[in-house]
N, C-alpha and C positions, 0 to 999 in steps of 0.2 A: 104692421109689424116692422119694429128697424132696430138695430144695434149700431154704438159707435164704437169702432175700434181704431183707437189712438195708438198715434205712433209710439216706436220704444223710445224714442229720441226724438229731441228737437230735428223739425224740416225746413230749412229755410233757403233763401235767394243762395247762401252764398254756401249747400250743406253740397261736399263734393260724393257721393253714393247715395243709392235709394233708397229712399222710405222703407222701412219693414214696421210687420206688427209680430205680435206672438201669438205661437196656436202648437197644438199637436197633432203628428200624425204617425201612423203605426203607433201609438203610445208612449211616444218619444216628447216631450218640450224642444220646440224649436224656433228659430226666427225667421220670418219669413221678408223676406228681399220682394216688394210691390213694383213690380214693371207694367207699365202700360202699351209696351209695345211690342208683347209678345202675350201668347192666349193659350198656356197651358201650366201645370203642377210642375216641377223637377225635383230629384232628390237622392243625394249619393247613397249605392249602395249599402256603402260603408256605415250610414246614419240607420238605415233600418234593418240590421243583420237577421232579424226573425220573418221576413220575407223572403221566399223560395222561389226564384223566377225557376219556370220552365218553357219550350214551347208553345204552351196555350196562350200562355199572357203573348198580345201583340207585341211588336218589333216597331219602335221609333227611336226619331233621332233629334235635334237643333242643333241648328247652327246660330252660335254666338257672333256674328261679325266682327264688334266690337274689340272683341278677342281673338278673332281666326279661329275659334274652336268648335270642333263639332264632337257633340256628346252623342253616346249612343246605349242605347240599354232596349228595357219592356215594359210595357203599360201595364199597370197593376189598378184595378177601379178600388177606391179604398174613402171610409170617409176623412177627411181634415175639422180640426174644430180652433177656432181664430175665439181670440179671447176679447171680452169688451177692457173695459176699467177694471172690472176684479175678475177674479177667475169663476164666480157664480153669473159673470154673465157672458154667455156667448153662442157662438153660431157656429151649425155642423154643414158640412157640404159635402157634396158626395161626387167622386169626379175621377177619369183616370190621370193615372200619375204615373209619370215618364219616372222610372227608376233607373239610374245611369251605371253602366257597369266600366264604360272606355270611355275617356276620351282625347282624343288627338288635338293636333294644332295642324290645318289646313289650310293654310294664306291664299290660295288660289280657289277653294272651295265654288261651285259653280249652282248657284242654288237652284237654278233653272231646272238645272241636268243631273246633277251628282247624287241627288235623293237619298241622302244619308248613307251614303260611299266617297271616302276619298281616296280618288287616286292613287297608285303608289308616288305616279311622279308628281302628286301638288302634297304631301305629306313632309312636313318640315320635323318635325321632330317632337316622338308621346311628349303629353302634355305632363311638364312637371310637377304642377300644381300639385296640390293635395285636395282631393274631392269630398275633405272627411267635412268640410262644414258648407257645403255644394248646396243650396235650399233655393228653390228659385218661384217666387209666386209670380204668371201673367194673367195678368187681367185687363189684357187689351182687347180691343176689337178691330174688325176689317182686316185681320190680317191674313187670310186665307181666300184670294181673290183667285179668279182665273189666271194659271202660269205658273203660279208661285209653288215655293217648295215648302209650304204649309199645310201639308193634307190634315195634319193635328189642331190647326190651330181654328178650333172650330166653336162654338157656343158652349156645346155639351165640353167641354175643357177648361169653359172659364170657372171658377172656384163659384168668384162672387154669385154667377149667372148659375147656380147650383144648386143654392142654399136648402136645407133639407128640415131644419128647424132653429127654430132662434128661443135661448134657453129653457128649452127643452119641449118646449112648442110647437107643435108643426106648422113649417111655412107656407100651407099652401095656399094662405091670405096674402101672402107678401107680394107687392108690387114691386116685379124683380127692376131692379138696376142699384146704382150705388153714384156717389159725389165722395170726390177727393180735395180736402181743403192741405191746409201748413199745420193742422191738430192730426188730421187721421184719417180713417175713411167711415162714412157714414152708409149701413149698406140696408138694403131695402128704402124706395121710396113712398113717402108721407105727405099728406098737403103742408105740413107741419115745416118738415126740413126743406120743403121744395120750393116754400114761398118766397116771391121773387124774381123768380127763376126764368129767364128765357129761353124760348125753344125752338128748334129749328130742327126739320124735318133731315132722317138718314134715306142715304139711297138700301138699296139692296142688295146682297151680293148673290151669286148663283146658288141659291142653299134654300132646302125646303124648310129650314128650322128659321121661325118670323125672328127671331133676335140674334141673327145673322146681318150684322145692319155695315155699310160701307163708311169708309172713314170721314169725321165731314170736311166739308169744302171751305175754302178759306181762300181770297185772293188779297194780293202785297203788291206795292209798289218800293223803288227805289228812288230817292234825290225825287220825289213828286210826279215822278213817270206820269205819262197822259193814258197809257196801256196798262193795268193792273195785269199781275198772270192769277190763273186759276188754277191752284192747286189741291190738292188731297193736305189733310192737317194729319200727324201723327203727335198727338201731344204725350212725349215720353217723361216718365218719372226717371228713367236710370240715365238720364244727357243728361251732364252740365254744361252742355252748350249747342247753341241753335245750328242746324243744316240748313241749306237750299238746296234743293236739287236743282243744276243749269235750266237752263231753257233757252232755244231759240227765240223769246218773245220779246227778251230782256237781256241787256249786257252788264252783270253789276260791276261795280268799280272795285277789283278783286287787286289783292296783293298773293302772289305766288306763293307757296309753303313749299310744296313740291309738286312733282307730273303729274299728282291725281287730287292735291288740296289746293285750294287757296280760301282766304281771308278773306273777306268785306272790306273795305278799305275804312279805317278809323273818320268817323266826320261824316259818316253816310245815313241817309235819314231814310229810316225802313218803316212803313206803314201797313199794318194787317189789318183785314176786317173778315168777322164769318158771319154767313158762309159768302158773301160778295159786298162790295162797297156801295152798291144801289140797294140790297136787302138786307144789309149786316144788324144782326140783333148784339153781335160782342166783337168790340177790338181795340187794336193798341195800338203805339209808334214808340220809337227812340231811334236814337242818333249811336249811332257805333262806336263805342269808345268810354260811351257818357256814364 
């Protein structure tokens, strides 16, 4: 069992926002915003007015970095249905969904510690935005590691890893996971769409649930470095553009932006391989600038 569902719009190198497809929920047409680097539903209250939060529904929160925002509302379990190519083909998922009722702008936000409370004194000023077209689909993984201020971000939240039937079918033939191409995303795996394909084993994260899998590993060099570092990969749909986190392993040849960014220097030649450069089954280089 698989369905494809294709993006609403061209994806490409140079497309600055993420991918969405179309689905409804609460009974609503909606468009859905594809991140890969976050692993829950989101959805302004404002878009589904015939849902009743009370008490019972749980209490969560995200924080957007990106933005400094932390949204805050209550988990409502409800199903979503994502459309293929027509609207006779699609797929139902069944999952809670973060229903947001506030949210602030908190520049200091401390994700370690603050667990969906911001401070009075890191609170910069309610968020102006308008939350009326707030839709947010994550379908990442590994984001809910020991530490982290993702108690939500767990399997049972991923949409895709949810799937309840596929046009009107029940899935529970379906060989859960999903592939993200520049068309769409291809959800349930097939020998069919998978051939080809190389694979490389996930670690685990502290979770009883087996598709609770760690993010995988990936090491880079700079300028031909003799030391690769070993990093965690987070491959995000919603970046248009690459991070390194520092390391003491390596000094890259950095141009300052300010006291907490800097640049790669133009002319720098960066090499990936995953999940390492003695085992790597996939990887790339270019030069900074090019």
């Amino acid at each position: 069992q698989s369905i494809f569902l294709p993006w609403t719009s061209t994806f490409t190198r140079s497309s600055n926002t993420a991918p969405s497809i179309r689905g409804s929920i609460f009974g609503r047409l909606q468009t859905f915003l594809v991140d890969t680097s976050t692993t829950r539903v989101i959805v302004a209250l404002s878009l589904v007015p015939k849902v009743k939060l009370t008490n019972q529904h749980p209490a969560g929160w995200d924080y957007m970095a990106s933005t400094q925002t932390l949204v805050i509302g209550r988990f409502v379990t409800h199903d979503i249905t994502f459309y293929g190519t027509t609207r006779n083909s699609r797929a139902v998922c069944r999952v809670p969904i973060l229903v947001v009722t506030k949210a602030v702008k908190c520049p200091s936000y401390n994700e370690s510690t603050d667990r969906g409370v911001c401070p009075t004194s890191k609170s910069y000023v309610k968020w102006t935005q308008s939350l009326s077209k707030f839709v947010h689909l994550g379908v990442g993984f590994g984001r809910s590691g020991s530490g982290s201020d993702t108690p939500f971000s767990t399997p049972s939240h991923n949409a895709f890893l949810n799937v309840v039937s596929i046009n009107g079918a029940n899935a529970s033939s379906m060989s859960t996971g999903y592939t993200i191409s520049s068309q769409g995303v291809q959800l349930g795996l097939t020998p069919n769409n998978t051939a080809g394909a190389v694979w490389t084993p996930l670690r685990k994260l502290e979770d009883s649930d087996p598709r609770a899998w760690a993010l995988p590993q990936v090491s880079f060099t700079a300028d031909n470095s003799s030391e690769p570092v070993q990093a965690d990969a987070l491959v995000d749909t919603s970046a248009t553009q690459m991070y390194i986190q520092s390391s003491p392993q390596v000094i890259l040849p950095n141009v300052s932006v300010d006291s907490a960014v800097q640049h790669v220097k133009t002319g720098t030649k960066m090499a990936f391989a995953f999940p390492d450069f003695d085992n790597g089954v996939a990887g790339y280089d270019f030069v900074v600038g090019d």
